[in-house]
C-alpha positions as CSV (number, residue, x, y, z in Angstrom):
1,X,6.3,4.0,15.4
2,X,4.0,5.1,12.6
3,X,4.7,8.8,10.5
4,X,1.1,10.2,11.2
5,X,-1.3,11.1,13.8
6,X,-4.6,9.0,14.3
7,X,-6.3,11.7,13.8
8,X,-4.5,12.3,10.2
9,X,-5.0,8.8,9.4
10,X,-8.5,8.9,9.7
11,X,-8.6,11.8,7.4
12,X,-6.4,10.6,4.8
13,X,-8.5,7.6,4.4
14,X,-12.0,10.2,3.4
15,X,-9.0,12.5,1.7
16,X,-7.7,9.6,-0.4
17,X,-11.4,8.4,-1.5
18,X,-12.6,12.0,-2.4
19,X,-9.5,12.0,-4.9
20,X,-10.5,9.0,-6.3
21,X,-13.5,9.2,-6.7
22,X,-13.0,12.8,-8.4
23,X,-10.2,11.2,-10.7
24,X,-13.1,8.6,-12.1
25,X,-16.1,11.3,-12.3
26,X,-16.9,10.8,-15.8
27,X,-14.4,8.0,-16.5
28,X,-15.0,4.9,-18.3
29,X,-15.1,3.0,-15.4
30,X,-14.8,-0.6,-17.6
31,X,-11.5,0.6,-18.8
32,X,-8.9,-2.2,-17.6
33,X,-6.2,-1.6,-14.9
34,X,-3.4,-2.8,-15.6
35,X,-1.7,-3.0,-12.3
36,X,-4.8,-5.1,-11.3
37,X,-5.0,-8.1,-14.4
38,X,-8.5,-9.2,-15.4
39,X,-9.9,-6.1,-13.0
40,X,-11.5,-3.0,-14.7
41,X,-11.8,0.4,-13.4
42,X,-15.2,-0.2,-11.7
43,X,-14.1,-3.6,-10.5
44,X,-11.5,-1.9,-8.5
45,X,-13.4,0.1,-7.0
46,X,-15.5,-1.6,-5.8
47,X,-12.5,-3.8,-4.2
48,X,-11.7,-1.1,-2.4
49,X,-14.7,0.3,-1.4
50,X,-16.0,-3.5,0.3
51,X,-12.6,-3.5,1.8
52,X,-13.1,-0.4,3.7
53,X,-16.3,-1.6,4.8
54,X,-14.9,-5.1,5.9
55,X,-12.5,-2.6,7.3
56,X,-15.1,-1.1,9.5
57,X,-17.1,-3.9,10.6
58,X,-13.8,-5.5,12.1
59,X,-13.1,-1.9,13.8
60,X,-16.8,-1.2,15.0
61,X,-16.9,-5.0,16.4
62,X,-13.6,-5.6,18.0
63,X,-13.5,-8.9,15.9
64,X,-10.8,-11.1,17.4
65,X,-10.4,-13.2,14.1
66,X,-10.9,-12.1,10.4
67,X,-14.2,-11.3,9.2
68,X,-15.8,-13.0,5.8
69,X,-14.6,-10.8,3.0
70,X,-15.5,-12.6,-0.2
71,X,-17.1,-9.3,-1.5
72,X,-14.0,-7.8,-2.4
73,X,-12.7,-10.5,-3.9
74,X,-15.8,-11.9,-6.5
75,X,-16.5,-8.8,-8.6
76,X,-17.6,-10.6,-11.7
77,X,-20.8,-9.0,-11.2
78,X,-19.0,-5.5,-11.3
79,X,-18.3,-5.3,-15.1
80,X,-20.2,-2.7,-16.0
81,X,-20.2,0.3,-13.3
82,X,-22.5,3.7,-12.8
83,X,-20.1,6.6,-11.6
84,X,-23.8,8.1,-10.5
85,X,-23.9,5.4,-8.4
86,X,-20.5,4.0,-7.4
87,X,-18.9,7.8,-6.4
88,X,-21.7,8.4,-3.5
89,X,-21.5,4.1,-2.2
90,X,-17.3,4.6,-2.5
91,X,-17.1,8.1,-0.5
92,X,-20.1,6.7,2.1
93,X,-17.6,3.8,2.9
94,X,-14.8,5.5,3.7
95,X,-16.4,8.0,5.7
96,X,-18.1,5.1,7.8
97,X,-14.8,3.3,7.8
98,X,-13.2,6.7,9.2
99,X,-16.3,7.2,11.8
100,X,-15.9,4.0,13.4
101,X,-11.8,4.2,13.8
102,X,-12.4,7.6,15.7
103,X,-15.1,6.0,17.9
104,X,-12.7,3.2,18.7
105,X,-9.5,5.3,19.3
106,X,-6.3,4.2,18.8
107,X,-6.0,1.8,21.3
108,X,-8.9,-0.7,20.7
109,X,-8.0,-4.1,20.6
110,X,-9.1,-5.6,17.8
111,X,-7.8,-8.6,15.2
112,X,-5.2,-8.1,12.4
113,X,-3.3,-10.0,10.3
114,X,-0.4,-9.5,11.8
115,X,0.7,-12.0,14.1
116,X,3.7,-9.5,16.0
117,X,2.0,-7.3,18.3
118,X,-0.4,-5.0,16.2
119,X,-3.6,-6.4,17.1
120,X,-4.6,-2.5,17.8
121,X,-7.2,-0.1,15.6
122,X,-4.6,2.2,14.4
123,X,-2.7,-0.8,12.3
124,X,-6.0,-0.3,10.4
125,X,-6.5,3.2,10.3
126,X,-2.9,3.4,8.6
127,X,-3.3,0.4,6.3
128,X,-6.2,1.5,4.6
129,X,-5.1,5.1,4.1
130,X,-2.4,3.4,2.2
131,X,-4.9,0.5,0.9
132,X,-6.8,3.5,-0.8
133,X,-4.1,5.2,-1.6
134,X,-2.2,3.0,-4.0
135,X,-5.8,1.7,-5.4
136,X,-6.2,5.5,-6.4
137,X,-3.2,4.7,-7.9
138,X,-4.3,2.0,-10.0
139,X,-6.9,4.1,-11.4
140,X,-5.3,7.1,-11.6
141,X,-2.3,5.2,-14.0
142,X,-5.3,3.0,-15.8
143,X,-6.9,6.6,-16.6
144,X,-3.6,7.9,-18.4
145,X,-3.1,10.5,-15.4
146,X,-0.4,11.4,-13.3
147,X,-0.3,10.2,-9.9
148,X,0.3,12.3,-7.1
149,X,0.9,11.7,-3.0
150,X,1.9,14.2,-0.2
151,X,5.3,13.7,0.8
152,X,4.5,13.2,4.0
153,X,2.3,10.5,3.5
154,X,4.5,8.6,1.1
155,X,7.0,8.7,3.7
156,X,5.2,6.8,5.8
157,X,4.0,4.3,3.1
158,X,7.5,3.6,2.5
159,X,8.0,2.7,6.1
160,X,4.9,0.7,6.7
161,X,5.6,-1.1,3.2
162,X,8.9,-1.5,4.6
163,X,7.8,-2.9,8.2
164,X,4.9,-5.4,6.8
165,X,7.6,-6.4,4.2
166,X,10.0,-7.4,6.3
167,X,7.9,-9.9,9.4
168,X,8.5,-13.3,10.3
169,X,5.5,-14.7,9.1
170,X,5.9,-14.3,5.4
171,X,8.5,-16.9,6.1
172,X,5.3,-19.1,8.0
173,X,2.7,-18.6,5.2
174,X,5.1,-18.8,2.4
175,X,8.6,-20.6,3.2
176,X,9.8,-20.0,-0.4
177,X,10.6,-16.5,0.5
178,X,13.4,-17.4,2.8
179,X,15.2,-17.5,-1.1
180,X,15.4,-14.5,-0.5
181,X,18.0,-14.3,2.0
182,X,21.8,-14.5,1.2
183,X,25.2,-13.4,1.6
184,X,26.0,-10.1,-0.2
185,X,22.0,-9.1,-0.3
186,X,21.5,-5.4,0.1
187,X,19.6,-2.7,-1.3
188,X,19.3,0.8,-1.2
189,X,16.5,3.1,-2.1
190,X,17.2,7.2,-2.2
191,X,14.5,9.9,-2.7
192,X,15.9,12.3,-4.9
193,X,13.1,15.1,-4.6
194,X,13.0,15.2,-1.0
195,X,15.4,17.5,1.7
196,X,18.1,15.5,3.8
197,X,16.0,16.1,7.1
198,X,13.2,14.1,5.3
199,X,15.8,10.8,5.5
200,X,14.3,9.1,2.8
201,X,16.5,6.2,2.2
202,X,16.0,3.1,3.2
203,X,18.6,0.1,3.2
204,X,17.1,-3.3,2.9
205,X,19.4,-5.9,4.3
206,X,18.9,-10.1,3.1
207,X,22.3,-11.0,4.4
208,X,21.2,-12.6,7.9
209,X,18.3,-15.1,8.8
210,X,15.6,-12.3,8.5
211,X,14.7,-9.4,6.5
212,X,16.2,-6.4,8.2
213,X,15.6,-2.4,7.0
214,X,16.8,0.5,8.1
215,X,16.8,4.2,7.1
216,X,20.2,4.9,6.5
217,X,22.7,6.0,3.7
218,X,24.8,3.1,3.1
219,X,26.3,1.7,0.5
220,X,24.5,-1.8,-1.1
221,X,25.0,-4.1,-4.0
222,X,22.4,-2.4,-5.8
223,X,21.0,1.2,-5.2
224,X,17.9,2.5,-6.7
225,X,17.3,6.3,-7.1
226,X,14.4,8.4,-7.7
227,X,11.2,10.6,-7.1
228,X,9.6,9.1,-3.8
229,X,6.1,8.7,-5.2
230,X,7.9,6.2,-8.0
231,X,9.9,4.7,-5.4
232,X,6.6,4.0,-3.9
233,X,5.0,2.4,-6.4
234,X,8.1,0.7,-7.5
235,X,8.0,-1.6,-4.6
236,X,4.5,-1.5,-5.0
237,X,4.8,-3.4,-8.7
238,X,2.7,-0.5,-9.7
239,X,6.2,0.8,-11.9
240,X,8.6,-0.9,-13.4
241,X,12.2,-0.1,-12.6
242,X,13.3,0.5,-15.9
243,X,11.3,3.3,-16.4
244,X,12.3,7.1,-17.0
245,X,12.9,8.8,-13.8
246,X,14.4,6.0,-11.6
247,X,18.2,5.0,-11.9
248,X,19.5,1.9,-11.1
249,X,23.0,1.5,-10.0
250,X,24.7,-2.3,-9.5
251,X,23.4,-5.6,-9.4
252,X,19.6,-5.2,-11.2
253,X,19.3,-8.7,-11.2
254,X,19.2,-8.8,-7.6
255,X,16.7,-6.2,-7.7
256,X,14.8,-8.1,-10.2
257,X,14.6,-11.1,-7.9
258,X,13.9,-9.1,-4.8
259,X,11.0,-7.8,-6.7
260,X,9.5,-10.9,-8.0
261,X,8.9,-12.0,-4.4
262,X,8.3,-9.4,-2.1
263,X,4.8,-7.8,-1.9
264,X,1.4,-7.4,-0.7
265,X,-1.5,-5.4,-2.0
């Protein structure tokens, strides 16, 4: 079950681009993002912004298998952006991208990459609030700001971070993950800036044949503690876990190893 409305998730994803795209307004846009190697500032954007439009042309035509999306991938030709140029093309994606999810509804059938039951339009109206999200991210951190996401929202990246993290089919497309799994295997994750009735922990649990999560407050073999947005872009790789703020408790190597092969992104 996801955390927010369709409608909200349509909103977030014009919401989240506007933010962006103020964050860069008179950036140097071939600054280089870290959490994105070999990509600049402009680069990334225009990653994202391509993305949404793939994004879009899979919602507005039902596709029923993945579209061509080499565009967001080949930006060598992207080097050297114009903010005059790049803000309006970014924000006219995402409000296309938006436009066609609310013409489809929530219900539309339509292709996704995930092979258990989500071939609906609202696994794509929350992805790419998310998508955009973390990619304002990337800037935002690149720029030497602070980043910022609504509780709320964060919430629910945690969970559908949590849910894509966790299907059968990474252990399809890549069978080395299945290293993962082991007896003794469980983590812990705790918001510490958020009430109780928010419930943000999660427990992350290797020790079977598949990788199960929960929210629940449990004890693990290793528990990591902090402000949800880090927590977010902790499992994200977008922060490192030794890093002021977050608090590791037990076996870090095991987080260290969960780390290095979970993700998407």
């Amino acid at each position: 079950m996801t955390g927010l409305s369709y409608d909200r998730y349509c909103a977030e994803i014009v919401a989240q681009t506007d933010l962006l795209r103020s964050r860069v307004e008179g950036a140097d846009l071939t600054a280089p993002v870290p959490s994105c190697p070999g990509w600049n500032v402009g680069q990334l954007l225009r990653h994202l912004g391509h993305g949404q439009r793939w994004a879009e042309a899979t919602v507005r035509t039902r596709a029923t298998r993945p579209l061509p999306n080499d565009e967001a991938r080949e930006l060598s030709g992207y080097t050297d952006e114009d903010p005059a140029v790049l803000g309006p093309w970014l924000t006219e994606g995402a409000a296309r991208l938006a436009e066609s999810l609310r013409a489809a509804g929530p219900d539309a059938r339509v292709w996704t990459p995930v092979l258990e039951g989500k071939l609906t339009s609202v696994f794509w109206a929350r992805r790419f609030v998310y998508e955009t999200a973390i990619h304002r991210a990337d800037a935002t951190l690149a720029l030497d700001a602070e980043f910022t996401l609504d509780q709320e929202a964060a919430l629910d990246a945690l969970d559908e971070w949590m849910e894509l993290g966790s299907l059968l089919q990474h252990f399809e497309v890549n069978p080395a993950m299945r290293k993962l799994l082991g007896p003794g295997r469980t983590l812990h994750f705790h918001a510490t800036d958020t009430a109780p009735e928010a419930a943000a922990e999660w427990l992350i649990d290797l020790t079977g044949d598949t990788i199960v999560w929960r929210h629940a407050h449990e004890k693990a073999v290793v528990a990591v503690r902090g402000p949800l947005t880090d927590l977010l872009l902790l499992v994200y790789r977008r922060r490192p876990a030794r890093t002021e703020g977050i608090e590791v408790l037990g076996d870090a190597q095991l987080l260290d190893f969960w780390l290095e092969r979970v993700g998407f992104g």
